[in-house]
C-alpha positions as CSV (number, residue, x, y, z in Angstrom):
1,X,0.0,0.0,0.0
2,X,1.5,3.7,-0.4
3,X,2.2,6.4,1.8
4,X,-0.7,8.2,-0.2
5,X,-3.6,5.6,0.1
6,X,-2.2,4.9,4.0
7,X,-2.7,8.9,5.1
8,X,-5.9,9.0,3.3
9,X,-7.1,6.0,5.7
10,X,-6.4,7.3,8.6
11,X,-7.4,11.0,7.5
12,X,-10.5,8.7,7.2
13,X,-10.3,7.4,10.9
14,X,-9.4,10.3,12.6
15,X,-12.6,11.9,11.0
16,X,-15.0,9.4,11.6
17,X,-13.7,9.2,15.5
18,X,-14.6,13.4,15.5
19,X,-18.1,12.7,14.1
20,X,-18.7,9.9,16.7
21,X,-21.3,10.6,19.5
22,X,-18.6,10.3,22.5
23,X,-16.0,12.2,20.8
24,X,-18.6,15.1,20.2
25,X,-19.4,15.0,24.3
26,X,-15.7,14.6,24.9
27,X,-15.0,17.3,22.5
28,X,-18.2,19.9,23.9
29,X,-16.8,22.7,26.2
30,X,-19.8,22.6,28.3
31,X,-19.2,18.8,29.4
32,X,-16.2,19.8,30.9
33,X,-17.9,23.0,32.3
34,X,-20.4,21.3,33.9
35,X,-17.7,18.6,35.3
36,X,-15.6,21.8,36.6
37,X,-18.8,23.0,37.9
38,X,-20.2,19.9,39.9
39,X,-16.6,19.2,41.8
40,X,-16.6,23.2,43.2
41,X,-19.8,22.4,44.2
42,X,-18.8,19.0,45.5
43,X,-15.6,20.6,47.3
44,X,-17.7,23.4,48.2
45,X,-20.5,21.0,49.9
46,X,-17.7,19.2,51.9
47,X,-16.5,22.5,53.4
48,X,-20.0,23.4,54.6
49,X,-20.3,20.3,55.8
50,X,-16.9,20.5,58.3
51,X,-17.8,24.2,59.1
52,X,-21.1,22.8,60.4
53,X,-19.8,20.3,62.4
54,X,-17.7,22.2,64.0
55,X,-20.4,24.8,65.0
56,X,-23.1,22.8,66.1
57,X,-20.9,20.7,68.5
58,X,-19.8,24.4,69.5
59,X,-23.0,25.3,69.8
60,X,-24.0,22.0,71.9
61,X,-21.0,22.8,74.5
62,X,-21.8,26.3,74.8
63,X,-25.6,25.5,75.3
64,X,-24.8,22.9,78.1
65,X,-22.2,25.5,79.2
66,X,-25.4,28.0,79.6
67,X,-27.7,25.3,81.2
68,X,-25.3,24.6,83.9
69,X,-25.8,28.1,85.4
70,X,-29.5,28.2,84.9
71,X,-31.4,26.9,88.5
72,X,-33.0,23.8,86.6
73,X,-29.8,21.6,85.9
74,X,-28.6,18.2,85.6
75,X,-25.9,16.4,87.2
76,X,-22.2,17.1,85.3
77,X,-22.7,13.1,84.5
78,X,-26.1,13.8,82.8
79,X,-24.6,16.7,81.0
80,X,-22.1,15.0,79.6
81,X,-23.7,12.1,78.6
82,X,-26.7,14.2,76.9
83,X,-23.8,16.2,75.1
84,X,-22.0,13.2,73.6
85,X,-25.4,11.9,72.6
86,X,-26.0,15.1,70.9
87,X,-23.1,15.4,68.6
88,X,-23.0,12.0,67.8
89,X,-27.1,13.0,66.3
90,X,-25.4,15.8,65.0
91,X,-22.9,13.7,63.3
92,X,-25.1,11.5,61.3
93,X,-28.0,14.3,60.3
94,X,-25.1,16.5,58.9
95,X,-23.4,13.6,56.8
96,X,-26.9,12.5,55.3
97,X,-27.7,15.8,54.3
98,X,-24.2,16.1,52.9
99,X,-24.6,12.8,50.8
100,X,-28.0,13.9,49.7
101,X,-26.7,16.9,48.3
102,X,-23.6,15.7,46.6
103,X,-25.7,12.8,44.8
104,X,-28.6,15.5,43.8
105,X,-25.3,17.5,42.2
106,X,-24.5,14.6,40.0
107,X,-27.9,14.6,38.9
108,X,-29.1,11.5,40.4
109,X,-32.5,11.5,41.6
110,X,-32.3,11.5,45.4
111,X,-36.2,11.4,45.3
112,X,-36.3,8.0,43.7
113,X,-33.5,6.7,46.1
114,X,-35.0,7.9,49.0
115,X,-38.3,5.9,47.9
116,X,-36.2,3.0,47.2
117,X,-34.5,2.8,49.7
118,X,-37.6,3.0,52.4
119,X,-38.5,-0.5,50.9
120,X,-35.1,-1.9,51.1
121,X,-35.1,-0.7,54.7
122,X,-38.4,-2.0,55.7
123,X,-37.1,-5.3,54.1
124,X,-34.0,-5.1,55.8
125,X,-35.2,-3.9,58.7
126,X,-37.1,-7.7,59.6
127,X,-33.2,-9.2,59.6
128,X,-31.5,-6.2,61.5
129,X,-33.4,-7.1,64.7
130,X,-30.2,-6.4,66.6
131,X,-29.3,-3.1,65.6
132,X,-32.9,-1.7,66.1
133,X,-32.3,-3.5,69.7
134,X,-29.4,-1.8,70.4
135,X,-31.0,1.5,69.6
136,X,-33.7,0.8,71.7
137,X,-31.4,-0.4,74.6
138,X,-29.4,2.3,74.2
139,X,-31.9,5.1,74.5
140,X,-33.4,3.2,77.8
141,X,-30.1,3.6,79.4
142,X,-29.6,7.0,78.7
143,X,-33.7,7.6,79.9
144,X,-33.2,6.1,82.6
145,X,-30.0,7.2,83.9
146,X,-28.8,4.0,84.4
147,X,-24.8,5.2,83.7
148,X,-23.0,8.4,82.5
149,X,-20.4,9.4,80.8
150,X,-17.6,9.4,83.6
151,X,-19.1,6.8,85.9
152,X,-17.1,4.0,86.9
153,X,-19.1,0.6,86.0
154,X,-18.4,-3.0,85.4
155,X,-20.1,-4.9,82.0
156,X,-19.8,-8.8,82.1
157,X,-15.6,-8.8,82.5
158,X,-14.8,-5.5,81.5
159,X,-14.2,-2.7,84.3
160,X,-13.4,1.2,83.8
161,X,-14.9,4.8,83.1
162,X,-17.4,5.3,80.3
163,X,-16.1,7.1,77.5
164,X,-19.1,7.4,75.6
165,X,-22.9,6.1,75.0
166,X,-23.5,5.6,71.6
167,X,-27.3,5.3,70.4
168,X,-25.8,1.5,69.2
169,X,-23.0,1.5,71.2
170,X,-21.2,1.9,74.5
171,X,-17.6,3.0,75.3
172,X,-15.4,1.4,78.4
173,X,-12.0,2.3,79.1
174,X,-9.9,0.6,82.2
175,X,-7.5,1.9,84.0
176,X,-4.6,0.2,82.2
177,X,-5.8,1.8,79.0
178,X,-7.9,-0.9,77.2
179,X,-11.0,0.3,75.3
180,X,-14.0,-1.7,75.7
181,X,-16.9,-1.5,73.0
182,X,-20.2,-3.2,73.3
183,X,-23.4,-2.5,71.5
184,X,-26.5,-1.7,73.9
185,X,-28.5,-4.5,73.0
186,X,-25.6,-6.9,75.0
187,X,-25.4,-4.6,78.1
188,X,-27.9,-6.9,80.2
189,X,-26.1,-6.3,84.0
190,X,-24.3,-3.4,84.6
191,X,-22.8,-2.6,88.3
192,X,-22.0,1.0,88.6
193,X,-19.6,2.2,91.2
194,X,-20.3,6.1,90.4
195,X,-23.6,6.7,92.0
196,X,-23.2,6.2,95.9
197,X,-20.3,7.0,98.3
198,X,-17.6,4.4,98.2
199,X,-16.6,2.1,101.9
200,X,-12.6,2.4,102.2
201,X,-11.6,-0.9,104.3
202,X,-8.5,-0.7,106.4
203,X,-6.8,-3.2,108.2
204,X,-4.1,-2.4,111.2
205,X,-1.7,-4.9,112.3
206,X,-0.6,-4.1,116.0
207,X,2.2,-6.5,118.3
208,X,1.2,-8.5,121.0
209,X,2.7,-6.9,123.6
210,X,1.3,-3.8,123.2
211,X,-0.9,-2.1,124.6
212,X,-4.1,-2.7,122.3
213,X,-6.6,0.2,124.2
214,X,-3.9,2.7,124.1
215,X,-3.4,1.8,120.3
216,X,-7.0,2.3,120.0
217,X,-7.3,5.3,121.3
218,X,-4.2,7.1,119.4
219,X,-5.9,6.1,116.4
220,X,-9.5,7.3,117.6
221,X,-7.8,10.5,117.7
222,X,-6.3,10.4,114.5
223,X,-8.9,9.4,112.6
224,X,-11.4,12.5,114.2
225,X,-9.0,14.9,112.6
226,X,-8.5,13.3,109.5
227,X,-11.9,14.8,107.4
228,X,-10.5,18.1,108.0
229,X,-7.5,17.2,106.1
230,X,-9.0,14.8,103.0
231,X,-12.1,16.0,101.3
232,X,-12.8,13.0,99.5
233,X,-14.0,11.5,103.3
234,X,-17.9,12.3,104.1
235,X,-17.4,11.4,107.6
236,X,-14.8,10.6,110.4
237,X,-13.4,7.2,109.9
238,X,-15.0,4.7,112.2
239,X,-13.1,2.4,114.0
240,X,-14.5,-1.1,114.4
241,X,-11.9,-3.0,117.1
242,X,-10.2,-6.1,116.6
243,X,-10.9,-7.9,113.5
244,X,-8.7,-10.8,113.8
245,X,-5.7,-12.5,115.8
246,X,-3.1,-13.2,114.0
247,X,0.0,-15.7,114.4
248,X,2.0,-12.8,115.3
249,X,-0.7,-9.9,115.2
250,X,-4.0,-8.4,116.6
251,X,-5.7,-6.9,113.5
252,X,-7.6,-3.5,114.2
253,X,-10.1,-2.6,111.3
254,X,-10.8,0.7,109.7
255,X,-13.9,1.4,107.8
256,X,-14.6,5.2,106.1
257,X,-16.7,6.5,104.0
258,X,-15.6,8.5,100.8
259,X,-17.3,10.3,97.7
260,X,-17.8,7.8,95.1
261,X,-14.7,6.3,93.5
262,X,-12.0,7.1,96.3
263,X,-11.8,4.8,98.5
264,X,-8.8,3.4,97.4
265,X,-6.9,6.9,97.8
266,X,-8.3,7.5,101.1
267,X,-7.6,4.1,101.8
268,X,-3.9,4.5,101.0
269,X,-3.9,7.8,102.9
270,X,-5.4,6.4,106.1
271,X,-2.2,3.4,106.2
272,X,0.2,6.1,105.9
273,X,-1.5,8.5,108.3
274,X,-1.7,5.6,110.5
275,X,1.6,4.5,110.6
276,X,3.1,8.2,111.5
277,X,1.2,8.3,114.3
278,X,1.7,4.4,115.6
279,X,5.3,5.3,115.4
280,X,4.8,8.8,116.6
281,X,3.7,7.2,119.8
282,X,6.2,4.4,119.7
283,X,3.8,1.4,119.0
284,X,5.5,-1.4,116.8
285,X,3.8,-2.8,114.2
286,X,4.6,-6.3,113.9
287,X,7.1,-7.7,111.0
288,X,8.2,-11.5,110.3
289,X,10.7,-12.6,113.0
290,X,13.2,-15.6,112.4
291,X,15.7,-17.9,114.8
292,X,18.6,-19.3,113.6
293,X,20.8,-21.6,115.3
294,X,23.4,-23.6,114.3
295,X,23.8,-27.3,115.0
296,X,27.4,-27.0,116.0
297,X,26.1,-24.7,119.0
298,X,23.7,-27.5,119.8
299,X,26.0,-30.4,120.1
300,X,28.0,-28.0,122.5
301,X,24.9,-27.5,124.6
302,X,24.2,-31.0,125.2
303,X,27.0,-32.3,126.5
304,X,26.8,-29.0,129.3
305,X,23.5,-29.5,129.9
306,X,24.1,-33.4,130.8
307,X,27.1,-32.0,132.6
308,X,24.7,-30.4,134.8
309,X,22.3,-33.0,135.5
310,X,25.1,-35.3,136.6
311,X,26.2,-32.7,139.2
312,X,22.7,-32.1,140.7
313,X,22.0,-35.7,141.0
């Protein structure tokens, strides 16, 4: 074939390709118009959407911040429970509204999802029985108060604070830093610690040969003073009397009550402020005690002590 009869084939291509349906769209300035237009408007859509966020979770603080001054209030644990709940509401009614928008700019027809999707959710709905428990579960435990945000509870084998309630799910963190999730509808016993004042237990351990009433009183003494020093006690320590007697101890127990959740401070405190004042007054608490002796000493002892026996007879 020649160079003539080849460029006149694919002068033949190349125009067929321009007269072509796609190429004309491809080729059309206001395709790529619209396209420029529809991702501002995307772009523009997904800045609202963050600038919203942040202001109505402003907004929520700031009115919680206002409620806590007025004479009707909740509890801070209410509060804050009610405030996460809020924003994570907040959350999901901004992003809908977002995706709704963003489809309706690519020109699908949000009406007709909408629709659609009502029957595929009424359909799903009959085999999601779980999730529309744990919503259900989830807004009886925050109706009826039954933990806050910043309570202390224990659910099945997990033990810490509440991070956050969820309308499906609840948020446990322990003390050594695990995170704990559950969804509401599994959260069937829950044991909170947060709601009424917390029983430190302490334990004294006092020698034998001292004097137990004058260790008693000391520590009556003590004790009196101690609310005046440690707000976290409600009232004066008690002291019960001897609790036990040990192999090498008389046991003296302790009991005080403390604002929920710190008992084991106080009860920390109370040792320490115990043992200054035991040794203030020069009563010994007891400590492990061994004898040694060594065999060679006995075999010397023998013979003396049948030495003896012989000179009495």
């Amino acid at each position: 074939m020649s160079a003539k009869n080849t460029k006149t084939t694919v002068d033949e291509t190349i125009e067929t390709i321009k007269q072509s349906d796609t190429a004309k769209k491809l080729i059309d300035n206001e395709l790529w118009l619209s396209l420029g237009t529809g991702a501002l408007k995307i772009v523009a859509i997904m800045v609202i959407t963050y600038i919203a966020l942040r202001l109505g979770r402003s907004a929520i603080r700031n009115v919680f911040k206002v409620r806590s001054r007025s004479p009707l209030k909740f509890t801070e644990r209410r509060e804050a429970t009610l405030s996460k709940l809020l924003e994570n509401v907040l959350t999901y009614v901004i992003y809908f509204i977002s995706l709704m928008t963003i489809l309706s700019t690519l020109d699908i027809d949000v009406k007709g999802l909408i629709a659609g999707a009502g029957i595929v959710g009424l359909a799903v709905g009959f085999g999601a029985q779980n999730l529309v428990r744990d919503i259900i579960t989830g807004f009886f435990i925050i109706f009826e108060d039954q933990f806050s945000v910043g309570d202390y509870v224990r659910i099945g084998s997990a033990e810490g604070t509440v991070e956050e309630i969820g309308l499906r799910t609840t948020k446990i963190k322990s003390w050594t830093g695990e995170l704990h999730i559950f969804p509401n509808g599994n959260v069937t016993e829950v044991t909170n610690f947060s709601i009424h004042n917390s029983i430190a237990v302490v334990d004294v351990s006092i020698a034998y040969e001292e004097n137990i009433e004058e260790a008693e009183k000391v520590m009556q003494e003590l004790l009196l003073a101690l609310p005046q020093k440690y707000e976290d006690l409600v009232n004066p320590p008690e002291l019960l009397g001897v609790q036990t007697l040990g192999a090498s101890d008389v046991v003296i127990r302790i009991v005080a009550e403390t604002v929920p959740m710190r008992h084991w401070y106080m009860a920390r405190m109370i040792r320490k402020e115990v043992k200054l004042c035991l040794d203030a007054h020069g009563i010994e608490i007891p400590f492990p005690r061994m004898v040694m002796y060594s065999r060679k000493d006995e075999e010397e002892i023998h013979p003396r002590e049948k030495q003896r026996r012989l000179e009495s007879e």
